[in-house]
C-alpha positions in Angstrom: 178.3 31.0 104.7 180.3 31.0 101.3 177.0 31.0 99.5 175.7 34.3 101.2 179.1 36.3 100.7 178.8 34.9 96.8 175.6 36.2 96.5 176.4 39.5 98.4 179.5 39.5 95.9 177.2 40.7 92.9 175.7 44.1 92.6 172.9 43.5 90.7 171.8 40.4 93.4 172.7 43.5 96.2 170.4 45.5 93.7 167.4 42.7 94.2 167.9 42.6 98.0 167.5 46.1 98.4 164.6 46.7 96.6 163.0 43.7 98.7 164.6 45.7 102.2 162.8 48.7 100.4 159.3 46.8 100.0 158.9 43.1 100.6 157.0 40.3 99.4 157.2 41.3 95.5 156.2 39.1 92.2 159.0 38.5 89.6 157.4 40.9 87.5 158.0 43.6 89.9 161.3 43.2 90.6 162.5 42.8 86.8 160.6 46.3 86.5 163.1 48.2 88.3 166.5 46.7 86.1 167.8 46.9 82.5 167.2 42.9 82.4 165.2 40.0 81.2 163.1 38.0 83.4 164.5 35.0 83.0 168.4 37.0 84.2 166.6 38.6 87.1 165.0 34.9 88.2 168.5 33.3 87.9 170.1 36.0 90.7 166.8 35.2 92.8 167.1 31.4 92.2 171.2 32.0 93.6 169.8 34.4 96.0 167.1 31.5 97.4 169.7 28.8 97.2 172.1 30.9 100.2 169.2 31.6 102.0 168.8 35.3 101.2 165.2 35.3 100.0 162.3 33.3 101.0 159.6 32.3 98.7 155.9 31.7 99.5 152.9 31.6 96.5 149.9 33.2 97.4 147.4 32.4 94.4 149.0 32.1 91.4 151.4 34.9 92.4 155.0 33.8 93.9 155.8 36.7 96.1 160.0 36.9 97.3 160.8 38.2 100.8 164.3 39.3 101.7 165.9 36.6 104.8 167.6 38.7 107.0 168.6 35.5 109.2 172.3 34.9 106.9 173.1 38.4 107.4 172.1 38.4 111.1 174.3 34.8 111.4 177.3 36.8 109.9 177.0 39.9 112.0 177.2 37.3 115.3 180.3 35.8 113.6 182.6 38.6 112.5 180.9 42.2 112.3 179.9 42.4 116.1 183.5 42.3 116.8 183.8 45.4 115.2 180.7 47.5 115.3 176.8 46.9 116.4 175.2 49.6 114.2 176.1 48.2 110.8 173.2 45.3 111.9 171.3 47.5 113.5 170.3 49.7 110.6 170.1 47.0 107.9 167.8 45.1 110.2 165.1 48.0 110.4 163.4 46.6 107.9 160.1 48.5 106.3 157.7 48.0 104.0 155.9 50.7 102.4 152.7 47.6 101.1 149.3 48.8 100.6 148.0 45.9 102.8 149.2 44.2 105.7 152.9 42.9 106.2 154.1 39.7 105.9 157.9 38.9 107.4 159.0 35.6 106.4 162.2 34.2 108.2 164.0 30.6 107.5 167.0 28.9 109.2 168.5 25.6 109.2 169.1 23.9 112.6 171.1 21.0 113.3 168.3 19.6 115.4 165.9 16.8 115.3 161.9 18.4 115.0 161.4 16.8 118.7 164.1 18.6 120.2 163.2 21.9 118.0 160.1 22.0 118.9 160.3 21.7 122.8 163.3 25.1 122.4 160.5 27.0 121.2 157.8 26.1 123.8 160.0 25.0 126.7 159.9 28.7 129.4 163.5 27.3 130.2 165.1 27.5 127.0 163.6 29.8 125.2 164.8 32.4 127.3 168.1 31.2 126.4 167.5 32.6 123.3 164.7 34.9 123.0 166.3 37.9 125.0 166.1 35.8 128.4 161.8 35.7 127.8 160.3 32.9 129.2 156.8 31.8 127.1 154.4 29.9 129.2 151.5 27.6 128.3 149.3 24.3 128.7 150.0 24.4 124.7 146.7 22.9 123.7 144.6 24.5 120.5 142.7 27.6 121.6 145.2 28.1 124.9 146.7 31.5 126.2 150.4 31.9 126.2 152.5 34.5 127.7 156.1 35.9 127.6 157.5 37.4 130.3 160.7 38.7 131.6 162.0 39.1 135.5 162.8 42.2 134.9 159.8 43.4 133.6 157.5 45.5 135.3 154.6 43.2 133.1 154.3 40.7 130.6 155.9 41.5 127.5 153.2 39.8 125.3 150.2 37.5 125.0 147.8 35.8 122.8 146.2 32.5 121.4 147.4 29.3 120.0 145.5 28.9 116.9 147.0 25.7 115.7 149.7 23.3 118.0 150.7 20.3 115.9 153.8 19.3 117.6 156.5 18.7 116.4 155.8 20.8 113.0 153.2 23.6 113.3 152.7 26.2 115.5 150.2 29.4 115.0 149.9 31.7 117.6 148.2 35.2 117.7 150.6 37.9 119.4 149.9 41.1 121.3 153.2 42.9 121.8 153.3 45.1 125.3 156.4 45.8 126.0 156.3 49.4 124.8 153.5 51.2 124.3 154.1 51.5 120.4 154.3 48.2 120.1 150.7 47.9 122.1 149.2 50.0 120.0 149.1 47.6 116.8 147.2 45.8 118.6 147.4 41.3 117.4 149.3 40.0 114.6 150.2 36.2 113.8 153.5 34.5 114.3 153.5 31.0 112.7 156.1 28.3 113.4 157.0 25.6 110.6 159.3 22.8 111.2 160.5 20.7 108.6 163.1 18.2 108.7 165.9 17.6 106.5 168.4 14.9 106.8 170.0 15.0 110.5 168.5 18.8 111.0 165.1 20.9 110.0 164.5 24.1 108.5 162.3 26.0 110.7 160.3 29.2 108.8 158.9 31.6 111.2 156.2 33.8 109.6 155.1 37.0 111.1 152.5 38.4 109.3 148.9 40.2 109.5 150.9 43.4 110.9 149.8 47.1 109.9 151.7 48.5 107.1 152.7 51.1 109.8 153.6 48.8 111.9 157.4 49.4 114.0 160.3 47.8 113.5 160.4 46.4 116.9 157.8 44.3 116.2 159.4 42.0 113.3 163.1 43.4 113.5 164.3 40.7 116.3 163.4 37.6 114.5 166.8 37.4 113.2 168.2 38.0 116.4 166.4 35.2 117.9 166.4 32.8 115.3 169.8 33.1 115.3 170.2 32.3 119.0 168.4 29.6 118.9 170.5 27.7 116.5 173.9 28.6 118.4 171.8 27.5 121.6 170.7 24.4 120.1 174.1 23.3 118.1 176.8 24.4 120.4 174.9 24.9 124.1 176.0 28.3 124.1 174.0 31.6 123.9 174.5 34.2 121.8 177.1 37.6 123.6 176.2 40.6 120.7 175.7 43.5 122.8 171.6 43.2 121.5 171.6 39.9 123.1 173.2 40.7 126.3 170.8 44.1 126.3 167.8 41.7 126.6 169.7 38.8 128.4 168.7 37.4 131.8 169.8 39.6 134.5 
């Protein structure tokens, strides 16, 4: 974590990440727009800002669009501030986006975990609800299959769709049809895709959410970190996560 609180340590890199909080997935162009800088400074603080994890890259076309990675933050939150105080996380994780077209979230994490084992935490009922505020996903997990999340203390499921693409262990796309509130029903389906990579003795996993509304709630994206998170505590140390948003969610 010494690489995210050197990157945090600089105001214009703070600067960078705020205007991404502000509106996300922007070109290099855009962002050297808004500071007294040359484009070659403002890609050196996003090249530092990459390397701790802080901002995701993904090309679409020839453009190379930067999203802010709230997963760092959300790993330091569970380690020191939710000791102190909740809200600090709760408000910097609202994230918005004020885009023209549909959102794209893009999260990334490094897990200390072979693909194998990553991939049956994400699609195992058992331990995902370890992690994923005691929701259990079920499904035959075959191309073109239903899934479901649910929780016992639900009155109903909590979301559904369709699994566009399951190649295990590395990719998997599934539609998703929030329902737990009736906000969160009203966008109606967006796409949450699953990468796994590995790297050495662990794997990068990069969760994309995108095709979501530019209206779209927080609640819809905002938990990722949350999750992600618990899933690398669950997977390297066997423990789940104790933040008060985790226990809010946890299993009864």
């Amino acid at each position: 974590m010494e690489a995210v609180f050197k990157a945090l340590a600089d105001p214009t890199r703070r600067a960078l990440l705020d205007a991404l909080f502000e509106r996300d997935g922007q070109t290099l162009v855009a962002l050297t727009a808004r500071h007294d800088m040359t484009r070659i400074a403002v890609a050196k603080h996003l090249r530092l800002l990459e390397a701790a994890g802080l901002v995701v890259t993904r090309r679409r076309g020839r453009e190379k669009l930067h999203y802010l990675n709230a997963v760092p933050i959300r790993l330091i939150h569970d380690r020191w501030v939710s000791k102190y105080t909740e809200p600090w996380a709760t408000g910097l994780l609202g994230l918005k986006s004020e885009l023209e077209q549909q959102m794209e979230k893009v999260f990334e994490i490094y897990i200390q975990a072979s693909a194998e084992r990553l991939w049956e935490a994400i699609t195992s009922p058992e331990i995902r609800a370890k992690f994923h505020f005691g929701a259990r996903v079920e499904s035959d997990w075959t191309p073109e299959s239903r899934y479901t999340l649910s929780h016992p203390g639900a009155d109903g499921l909590l979301a559904e769709g369709e699994n566009l693409v399951v190649d295990p262990p590395r990719r998997l796309v599934q539609t998703m049809h929030a329902l737990w509130s009736e906000g969160a029903e009203h966008e109606g389906t967006s796409r949450v895709t699953w990468e796994i990579e590995p790297v050495g003795d662990s794997c990068r996993l990069t969760v994309i959410h995108d095709q979501l509304s530019d209206t779209a709630p927080d609640e819809l994206y905002g938990g990722w970190p949350m999750i992600l998170s618990g899933l690398k505590t669950w997977l390297e140390t066997g423990k789940t996560l104790t933040t008060p948003g985790s226990l809010m969610y946890g299993e009864p």
